[in-house]
Residue, then its C-alpha position, 0 to 999 in steps of 0.5 A: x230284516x224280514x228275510x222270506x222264509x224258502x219252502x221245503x218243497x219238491x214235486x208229488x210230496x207225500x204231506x205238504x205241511x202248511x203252516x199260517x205263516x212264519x214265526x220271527x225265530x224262523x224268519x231270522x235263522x231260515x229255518x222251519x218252525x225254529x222256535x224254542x217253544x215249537x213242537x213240529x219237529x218232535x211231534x212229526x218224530x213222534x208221530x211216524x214221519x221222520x225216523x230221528x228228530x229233525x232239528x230246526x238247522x236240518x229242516x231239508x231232511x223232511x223231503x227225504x221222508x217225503x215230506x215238505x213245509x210251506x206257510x200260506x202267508x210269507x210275512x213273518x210275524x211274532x204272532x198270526x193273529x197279526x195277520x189282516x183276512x187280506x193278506x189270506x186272500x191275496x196269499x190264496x191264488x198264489x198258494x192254490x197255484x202252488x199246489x197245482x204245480x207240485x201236486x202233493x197227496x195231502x195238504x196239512x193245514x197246521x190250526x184252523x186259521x190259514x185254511x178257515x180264512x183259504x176256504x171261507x169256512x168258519x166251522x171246522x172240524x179236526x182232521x180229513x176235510x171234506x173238500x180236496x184242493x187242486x186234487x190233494x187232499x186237505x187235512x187241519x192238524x193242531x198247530x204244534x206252536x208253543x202258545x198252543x197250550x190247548x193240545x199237550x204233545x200227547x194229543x198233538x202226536x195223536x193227531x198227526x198219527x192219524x195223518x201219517x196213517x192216512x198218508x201211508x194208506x194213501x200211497x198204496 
């Protein structure tokens, strides 16, 4: 029972949060990083987005923040790594279509995966990229996943900080 998980989207977004693809918690619930283990919510809290927690069952609220979540492949999976390099490339024309068509500011790309395997780019840094994609600019955050056990919630608040600032300079 792999329900496709909706976007939270709506046209000229601030931040289009772009996860690699859905996890099987969010898939069976229909929310938006509803894993236990998953620190999206708190650290965009932490980091300035959102003036509460947003708690998983709420996750529409973030549009009021200017702010959306997507994923670049549907299929929901226990893990990304069971993702083929072919389901990127076919997700990829369907993904860039979605950001032409609702033309937010900044594109968060949550790990190095999805947009590695989108721009055909196997070096990339953290942060502001240098290539834009239909006009928005790309950003690569850590993935709040709790399997990330390479960033604590300190540093994941950290960098997404810096997205914030960059996101409210952006708006001006």
């Amino acid at each position: 029972m792999t329900e496709e998980l909706p976007d939270i989207i709506a046209g000229r977004l601030n931040v289009l949060f772009c996860g690699i693809n859905p996890g099987m918690t969010a898939a069976a619930t229909g929310h938006h990083f509803a894993g236990r283990s998953n620190r999206f919510w708190r650290v965009i809290h932490l980091a300035g987005f959102t003036p509460e927690e947003i708690s998983p069952q709420d996750d529409r609220t973030i549009l009021k923040y200017g702010c959306g979540v997507t994923s670049v492949v549907k299929r929901p999976t226990a893990s990304a790594d069971q993702l083929s390099r072919e389901e990127f490339t076919s997700a990829a024309v369907e993904f860039e279509q979605k950001i032409a068509r609702y033309a937010p500011r900044l594109v968060a790309f949550l790990g190095k995966a999805a947009y590695a395997a989108l721009s055909g780019q196997r070096e990339l840094a953290w942060g502001l990229q240098p290539a834009r994609m239909e006009g928005a600019a790309i950003w690569v955050l850590p993935n709040p996943s709790g399997r990330n056990r390479a960033f604590n919630l300190d540093s994941l608040v950290d960098a997404y900080r810096q997205l914030y600032a960059a996101s409210m300079h952006e708006q001006h």
